[in-house]
C-alpha positions, -999 to +999 in steps of 0.1 A: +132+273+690+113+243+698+089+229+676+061+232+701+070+268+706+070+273+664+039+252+663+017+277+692+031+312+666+021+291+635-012+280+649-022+316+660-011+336+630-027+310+606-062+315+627-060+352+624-050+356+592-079+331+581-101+353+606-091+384+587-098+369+554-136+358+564-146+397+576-172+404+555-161+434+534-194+450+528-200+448+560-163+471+565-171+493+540-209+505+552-195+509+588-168+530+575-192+550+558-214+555+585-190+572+607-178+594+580-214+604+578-213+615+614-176+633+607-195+652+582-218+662+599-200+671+629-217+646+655-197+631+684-183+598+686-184+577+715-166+545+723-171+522+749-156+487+757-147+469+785-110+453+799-091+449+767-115+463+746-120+499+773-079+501+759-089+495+725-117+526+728-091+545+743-065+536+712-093+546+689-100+577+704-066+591+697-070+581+659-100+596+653-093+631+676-056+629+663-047+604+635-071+610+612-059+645+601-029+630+586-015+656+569-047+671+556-039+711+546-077+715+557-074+703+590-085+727+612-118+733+593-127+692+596-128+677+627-145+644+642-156+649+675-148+614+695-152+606+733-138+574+748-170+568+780-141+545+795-115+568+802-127+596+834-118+566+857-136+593+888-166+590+868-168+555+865-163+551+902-185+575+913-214+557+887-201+522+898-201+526+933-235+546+935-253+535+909-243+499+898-212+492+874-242+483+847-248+522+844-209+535+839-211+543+805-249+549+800-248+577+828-222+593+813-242+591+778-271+606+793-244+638+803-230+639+767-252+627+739-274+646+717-295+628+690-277+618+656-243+612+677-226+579+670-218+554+699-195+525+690-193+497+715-164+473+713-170+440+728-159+400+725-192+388+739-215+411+732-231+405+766-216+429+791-247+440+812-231+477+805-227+475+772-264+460+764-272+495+791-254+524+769-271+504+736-305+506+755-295+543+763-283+551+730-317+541+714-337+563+737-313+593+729-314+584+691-276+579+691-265+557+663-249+526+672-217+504+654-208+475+676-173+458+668-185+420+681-170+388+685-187+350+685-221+354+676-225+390+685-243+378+721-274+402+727-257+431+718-263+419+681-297+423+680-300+457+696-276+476+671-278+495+639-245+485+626-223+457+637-189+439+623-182+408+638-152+385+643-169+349+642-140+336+666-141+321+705-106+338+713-107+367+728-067+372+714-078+372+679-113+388+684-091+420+699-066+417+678-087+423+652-110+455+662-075+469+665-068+459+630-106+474+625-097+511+641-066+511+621-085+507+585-113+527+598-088+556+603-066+552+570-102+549+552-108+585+572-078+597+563-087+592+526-123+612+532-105+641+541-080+643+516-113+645+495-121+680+510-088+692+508 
């Protein structure tokens, strides 16, 4: 391996690992909690991202529907209700070409949502004109909202309840690490439902 070669790995694990160790663990912890509120209560989750981030909603959407029951003996008694707004690809295309792309996932919100659901938006910027739309949207339906953020959180920072954000410019390490976020989010489910058990 060529030392330019080692030097691009070293370089990129050494940022994220440093960009792991700056998350602000309160900020984790009361986002976690949050959504196990909304388990508890038996609201519905929704995700919503775009690009990279629609594939991490998707990923998510299996954990929570799927991953979170572990091996829980109560399983079929506690459920979390989750919906990924990113993957009816006929519905987006029928919102996009008719409406405007800005309305894909607040449209479909409108359909779904009933007040004291959860929507979780997962975004690098922060700034996606349909992402600042299903926040908007949210609000008027008295959803909840948790946005996973990178940079400075863009405009979407402003307009949420909850927010965790990766203070990075790369969008590599920025979705690298709301993965990393739905997979402690899940174990830290996992543990609240070994509780009822």
């Amino acid at each position: 391996m060529k030392k330019k070669e080692r030097n691009l790995i070293n370089d990129y694990f050494e940022t994220l690992c440093t960009l792991l160790s700056e998350l602000d663990r309160e900020e984790l912890v009361s986002s976690f909690k949050v959504v196990e509120n909304k388990l508890k209560q038996r609201k519905t989750i929704f995700l919503a991202g775009n690009g990279g981030s629609a594939a991490t909603a998707s990923h998510a959407l299996v954990d929570l529907n799927k991953t979170i029951l572990g091996h829980s003996k109560n399983y079929r008694n506690i459920r979390l209700r989750a919906i990924s707004l990113t993957d009816n690809m006929p519905t987006l295309t029928a919102i996009g070409n008719d409406l405007s792309y800005k309305d894909v996932f607040s449209e479909s919100l409108k359909n779904l949502a009933n007040p004291g659901d959860l929507l979780i938006v997962i975004t690098g910027s922060g700034n996606s004109p349909n992402i600042i739309s299903v926040i908007k949207t949210a609000r008027d339906l008295q959803v909840e909202t948790l946005g996973l953020l990178g940079f400075n959180g863009g405009k979407a920072l402003k307009i949420l309840n909850h927010k965790v954000i990766v203070r990075s410019e790369s969008y590599g390490h920025i979705e690298d690490i709301h993965m990393i976020y739905i997979h402690l989010l899940t174990e830290y489910l996992k543990t609240a439902l070994i509780k009822h058990d």
